[in-house]
PDB file of N, CA, C and O in Angstrom, chain B, residues numbered from 101:
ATOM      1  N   UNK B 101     -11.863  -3.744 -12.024  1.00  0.00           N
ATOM      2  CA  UNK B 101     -10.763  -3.290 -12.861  1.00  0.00           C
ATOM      3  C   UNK B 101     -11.298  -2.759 -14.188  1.00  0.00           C
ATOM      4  O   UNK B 101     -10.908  -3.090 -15.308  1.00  0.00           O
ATOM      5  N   UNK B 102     -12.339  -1.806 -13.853  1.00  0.00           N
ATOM      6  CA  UNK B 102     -12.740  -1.639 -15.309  1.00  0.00           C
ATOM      7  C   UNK B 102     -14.363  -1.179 -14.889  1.00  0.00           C
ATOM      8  O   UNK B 102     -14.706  -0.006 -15.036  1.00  0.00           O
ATOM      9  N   UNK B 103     -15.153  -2.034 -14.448  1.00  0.00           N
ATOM     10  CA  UNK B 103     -16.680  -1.638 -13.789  1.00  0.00           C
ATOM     11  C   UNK B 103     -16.530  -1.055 -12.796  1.00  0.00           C
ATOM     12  O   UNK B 103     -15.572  -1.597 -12.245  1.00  0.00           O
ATOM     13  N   UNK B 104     -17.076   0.160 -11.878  1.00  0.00           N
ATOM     14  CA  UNK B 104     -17.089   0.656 -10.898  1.00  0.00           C
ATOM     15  C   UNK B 104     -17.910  -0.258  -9.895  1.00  0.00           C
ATOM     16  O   UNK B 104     -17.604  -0.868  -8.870  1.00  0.00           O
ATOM     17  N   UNK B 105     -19.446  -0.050 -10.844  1.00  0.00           N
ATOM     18  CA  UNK B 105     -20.268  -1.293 -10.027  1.00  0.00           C
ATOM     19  C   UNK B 105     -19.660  -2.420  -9.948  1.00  0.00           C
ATOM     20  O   UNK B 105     -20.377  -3.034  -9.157  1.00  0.00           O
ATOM     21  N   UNK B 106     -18.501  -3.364 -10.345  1.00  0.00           N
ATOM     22  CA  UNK B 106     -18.313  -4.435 -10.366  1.00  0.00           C
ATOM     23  C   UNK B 106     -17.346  -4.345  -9.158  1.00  0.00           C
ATOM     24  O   UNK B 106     -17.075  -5.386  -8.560  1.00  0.00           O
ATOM     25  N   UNK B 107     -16.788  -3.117  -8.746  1.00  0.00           N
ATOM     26  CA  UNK B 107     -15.670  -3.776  -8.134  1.00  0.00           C
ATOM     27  C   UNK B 107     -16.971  -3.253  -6.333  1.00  0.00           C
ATOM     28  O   UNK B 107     -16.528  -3.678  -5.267  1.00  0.00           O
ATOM     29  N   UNK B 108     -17.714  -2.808  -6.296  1.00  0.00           N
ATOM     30  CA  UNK B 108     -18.454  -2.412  -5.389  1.00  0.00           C
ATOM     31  C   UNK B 108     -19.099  -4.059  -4.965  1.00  0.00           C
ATOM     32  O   UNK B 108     -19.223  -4.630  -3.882  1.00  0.00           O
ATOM     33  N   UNK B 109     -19.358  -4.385  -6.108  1.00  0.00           N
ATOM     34  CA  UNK B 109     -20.063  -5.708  -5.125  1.00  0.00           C
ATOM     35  C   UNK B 109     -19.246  -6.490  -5.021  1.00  0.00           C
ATOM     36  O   UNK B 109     -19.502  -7.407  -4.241  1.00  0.00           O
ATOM     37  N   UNK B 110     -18.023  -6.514  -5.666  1.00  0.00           N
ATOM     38  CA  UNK B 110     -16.769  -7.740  -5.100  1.00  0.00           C
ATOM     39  C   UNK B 110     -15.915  -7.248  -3.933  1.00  0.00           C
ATOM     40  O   UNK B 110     -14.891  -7.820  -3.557  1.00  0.00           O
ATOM     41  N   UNK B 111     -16.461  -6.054  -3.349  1.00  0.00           N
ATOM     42  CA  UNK B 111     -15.860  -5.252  -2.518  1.00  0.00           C
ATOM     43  C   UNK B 111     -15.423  -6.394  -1.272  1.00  0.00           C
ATOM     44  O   UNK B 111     -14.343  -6.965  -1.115  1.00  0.00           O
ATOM     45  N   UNK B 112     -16.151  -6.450  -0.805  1.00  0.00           N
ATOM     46  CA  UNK B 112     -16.697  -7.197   0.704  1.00  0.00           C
ATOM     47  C   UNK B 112     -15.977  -8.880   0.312  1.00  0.00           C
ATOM     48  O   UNK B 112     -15.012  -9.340   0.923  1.00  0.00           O
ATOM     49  N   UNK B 113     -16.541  -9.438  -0.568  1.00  0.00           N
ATOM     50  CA  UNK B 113     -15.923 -10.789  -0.809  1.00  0.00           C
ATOM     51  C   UNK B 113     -14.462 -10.930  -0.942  1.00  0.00           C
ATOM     52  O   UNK B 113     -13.703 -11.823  -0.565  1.00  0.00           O
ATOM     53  N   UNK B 114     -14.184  -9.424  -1.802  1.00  0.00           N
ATOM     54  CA  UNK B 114     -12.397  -9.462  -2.480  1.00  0.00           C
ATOM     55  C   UNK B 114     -11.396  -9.981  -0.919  1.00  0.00           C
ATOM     56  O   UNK B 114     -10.189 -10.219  -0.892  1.00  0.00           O
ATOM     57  N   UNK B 115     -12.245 -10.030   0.092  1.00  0.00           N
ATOM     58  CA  UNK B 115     -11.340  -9.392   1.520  1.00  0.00           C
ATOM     59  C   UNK B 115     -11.101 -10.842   1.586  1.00  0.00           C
ATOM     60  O   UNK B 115      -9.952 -11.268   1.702  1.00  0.00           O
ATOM     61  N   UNK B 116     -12.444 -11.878   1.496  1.00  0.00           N
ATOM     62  CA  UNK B 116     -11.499 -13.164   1.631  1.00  0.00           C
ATOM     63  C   UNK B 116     -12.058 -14.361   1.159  1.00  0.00           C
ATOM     64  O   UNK B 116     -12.295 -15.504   1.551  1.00  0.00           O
ATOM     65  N   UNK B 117     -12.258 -13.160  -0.532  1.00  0.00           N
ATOM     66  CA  UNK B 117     -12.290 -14.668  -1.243  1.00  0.00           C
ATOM     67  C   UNK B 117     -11.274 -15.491  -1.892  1.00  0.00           C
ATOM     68  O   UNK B 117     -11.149 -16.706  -2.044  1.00  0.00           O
ATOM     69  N   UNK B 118     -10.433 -14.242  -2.306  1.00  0.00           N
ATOM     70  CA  UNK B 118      -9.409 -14.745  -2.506  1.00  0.00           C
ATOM     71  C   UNK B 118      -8.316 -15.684  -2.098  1.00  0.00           C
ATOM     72  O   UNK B 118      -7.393 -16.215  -2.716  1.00  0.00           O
ATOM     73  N   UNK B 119      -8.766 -15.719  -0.721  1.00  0.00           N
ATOM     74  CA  UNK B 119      -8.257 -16.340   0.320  1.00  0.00           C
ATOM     75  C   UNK B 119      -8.655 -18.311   0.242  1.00  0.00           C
ATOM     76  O   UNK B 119      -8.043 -19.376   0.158  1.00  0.00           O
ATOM     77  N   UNK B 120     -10.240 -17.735   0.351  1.00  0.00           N
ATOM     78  CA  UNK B 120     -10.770 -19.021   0.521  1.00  0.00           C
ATOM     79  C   UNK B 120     -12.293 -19.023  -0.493  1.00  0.00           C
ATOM     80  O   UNK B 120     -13.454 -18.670  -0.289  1.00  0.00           O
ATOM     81  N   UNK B 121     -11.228 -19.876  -2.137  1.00  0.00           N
ATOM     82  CA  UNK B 121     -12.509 -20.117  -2.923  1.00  0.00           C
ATOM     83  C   UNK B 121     -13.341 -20.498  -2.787  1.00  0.00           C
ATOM     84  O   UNK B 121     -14.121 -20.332  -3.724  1.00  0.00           O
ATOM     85  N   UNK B 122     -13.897 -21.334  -1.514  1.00  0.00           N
ATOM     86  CA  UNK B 122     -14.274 -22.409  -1.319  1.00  0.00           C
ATOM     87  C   UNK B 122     -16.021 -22.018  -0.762  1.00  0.00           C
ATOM     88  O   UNK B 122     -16.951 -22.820  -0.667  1.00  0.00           O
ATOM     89  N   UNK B 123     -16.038 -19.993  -0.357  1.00  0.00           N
ATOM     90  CA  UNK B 123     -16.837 -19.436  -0.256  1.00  0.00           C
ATOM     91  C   UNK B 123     -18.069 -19.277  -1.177  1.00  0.00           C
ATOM     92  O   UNK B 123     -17.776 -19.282  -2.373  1.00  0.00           O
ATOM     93  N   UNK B 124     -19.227 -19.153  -0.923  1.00  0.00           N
ATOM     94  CA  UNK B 124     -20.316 -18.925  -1.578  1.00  0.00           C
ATOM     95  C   UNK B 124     -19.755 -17.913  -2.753  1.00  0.00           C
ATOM     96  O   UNK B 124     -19.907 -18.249  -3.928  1.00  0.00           O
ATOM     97  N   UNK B 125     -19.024 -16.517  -2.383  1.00  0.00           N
ATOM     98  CA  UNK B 125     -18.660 -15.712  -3.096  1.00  0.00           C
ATOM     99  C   UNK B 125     -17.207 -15.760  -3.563  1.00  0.00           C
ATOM    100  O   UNK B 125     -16.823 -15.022  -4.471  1.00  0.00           O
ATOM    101  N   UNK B 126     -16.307 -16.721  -2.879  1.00  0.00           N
ATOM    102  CA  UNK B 126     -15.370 -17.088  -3.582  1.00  0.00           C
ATOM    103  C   UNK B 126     -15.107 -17.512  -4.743  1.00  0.00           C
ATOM    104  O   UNK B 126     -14.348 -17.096  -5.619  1.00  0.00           O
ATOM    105  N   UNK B 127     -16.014 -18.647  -4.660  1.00  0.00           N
ATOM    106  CA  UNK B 127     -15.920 -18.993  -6.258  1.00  0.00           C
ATOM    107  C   UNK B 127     -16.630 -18.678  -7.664  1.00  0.00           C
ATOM    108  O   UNK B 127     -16.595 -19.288  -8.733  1.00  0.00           O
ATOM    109  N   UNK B 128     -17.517 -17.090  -7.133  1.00  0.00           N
ATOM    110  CA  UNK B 128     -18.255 -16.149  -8.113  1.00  0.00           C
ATOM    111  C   UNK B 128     -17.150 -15.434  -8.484  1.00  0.00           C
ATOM    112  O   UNK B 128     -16.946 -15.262  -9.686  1.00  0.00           O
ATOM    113  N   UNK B 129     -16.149 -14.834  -7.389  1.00  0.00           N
ATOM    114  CA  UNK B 129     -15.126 -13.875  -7.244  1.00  0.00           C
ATOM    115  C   UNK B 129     -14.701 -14.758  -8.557  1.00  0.00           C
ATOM    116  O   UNK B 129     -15.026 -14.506  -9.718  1.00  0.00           O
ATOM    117  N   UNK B 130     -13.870 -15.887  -8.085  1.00  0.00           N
ATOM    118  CA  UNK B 130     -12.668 -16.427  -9.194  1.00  0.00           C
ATOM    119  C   UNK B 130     -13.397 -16.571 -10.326  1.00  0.00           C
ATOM    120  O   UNK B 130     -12.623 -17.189 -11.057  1.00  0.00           O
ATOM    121  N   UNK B 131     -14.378 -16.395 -10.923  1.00  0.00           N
ATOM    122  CA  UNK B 131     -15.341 -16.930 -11.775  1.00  0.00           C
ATOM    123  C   UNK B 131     -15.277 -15.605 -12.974  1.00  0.00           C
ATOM    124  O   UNK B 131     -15.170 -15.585 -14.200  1.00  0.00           O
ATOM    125  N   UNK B 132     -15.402 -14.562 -11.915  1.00  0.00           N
ATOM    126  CA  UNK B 132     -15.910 -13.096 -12.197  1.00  0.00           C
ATOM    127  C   UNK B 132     -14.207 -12.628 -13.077  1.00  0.00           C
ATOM    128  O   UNK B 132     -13.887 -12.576 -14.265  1.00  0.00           O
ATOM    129  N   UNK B 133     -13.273 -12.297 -11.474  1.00  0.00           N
ATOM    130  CA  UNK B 133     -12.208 -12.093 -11.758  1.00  0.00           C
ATOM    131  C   UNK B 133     -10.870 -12.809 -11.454  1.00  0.00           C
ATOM    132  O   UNK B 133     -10.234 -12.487 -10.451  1.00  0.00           O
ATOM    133  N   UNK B 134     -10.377 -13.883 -12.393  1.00  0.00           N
ATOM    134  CA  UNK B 134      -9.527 -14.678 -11.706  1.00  0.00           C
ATOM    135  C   UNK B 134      -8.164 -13.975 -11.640  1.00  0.00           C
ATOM    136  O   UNK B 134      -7.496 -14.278 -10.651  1.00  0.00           O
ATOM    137  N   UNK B 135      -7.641 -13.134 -12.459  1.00  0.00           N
ATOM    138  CA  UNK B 135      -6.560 -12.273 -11.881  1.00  0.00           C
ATOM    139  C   UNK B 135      -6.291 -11.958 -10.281  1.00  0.00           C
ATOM    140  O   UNK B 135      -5.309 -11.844  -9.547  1.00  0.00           O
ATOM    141  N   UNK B 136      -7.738 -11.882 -10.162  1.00  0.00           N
ATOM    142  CA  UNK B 136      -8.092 -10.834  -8.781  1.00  0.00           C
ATOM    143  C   UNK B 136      -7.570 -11.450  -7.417  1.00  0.00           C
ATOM    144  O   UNK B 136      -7.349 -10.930  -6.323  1.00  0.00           O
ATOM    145  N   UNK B 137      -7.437 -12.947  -7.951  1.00  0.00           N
ATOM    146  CA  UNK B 137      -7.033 -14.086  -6.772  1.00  0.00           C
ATOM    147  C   UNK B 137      -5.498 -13.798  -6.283  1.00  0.00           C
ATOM    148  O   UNK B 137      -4.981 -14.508  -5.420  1.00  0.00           O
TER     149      UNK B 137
END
């Protein structure tokens, strides 16, 4: 929302981290962008 590169590497995780924080990249995701949840 703002980095191009940022949203490229949350690309792949955004699909289901949001879902399930509980992921290696889930809880970088919520860390990174908690709106994003």
């Amino acid at each position: 929302m703002g980095n191009n590169s940022k949203e490229h590497l949350f690309s792949p995780p955004l699909s289901f981290a949001p879902s399930r924080s509980v992921d290696r990249g889930g809880l970088f995701l919520v860390l990174a962008d908690p709106h994003a949840v």
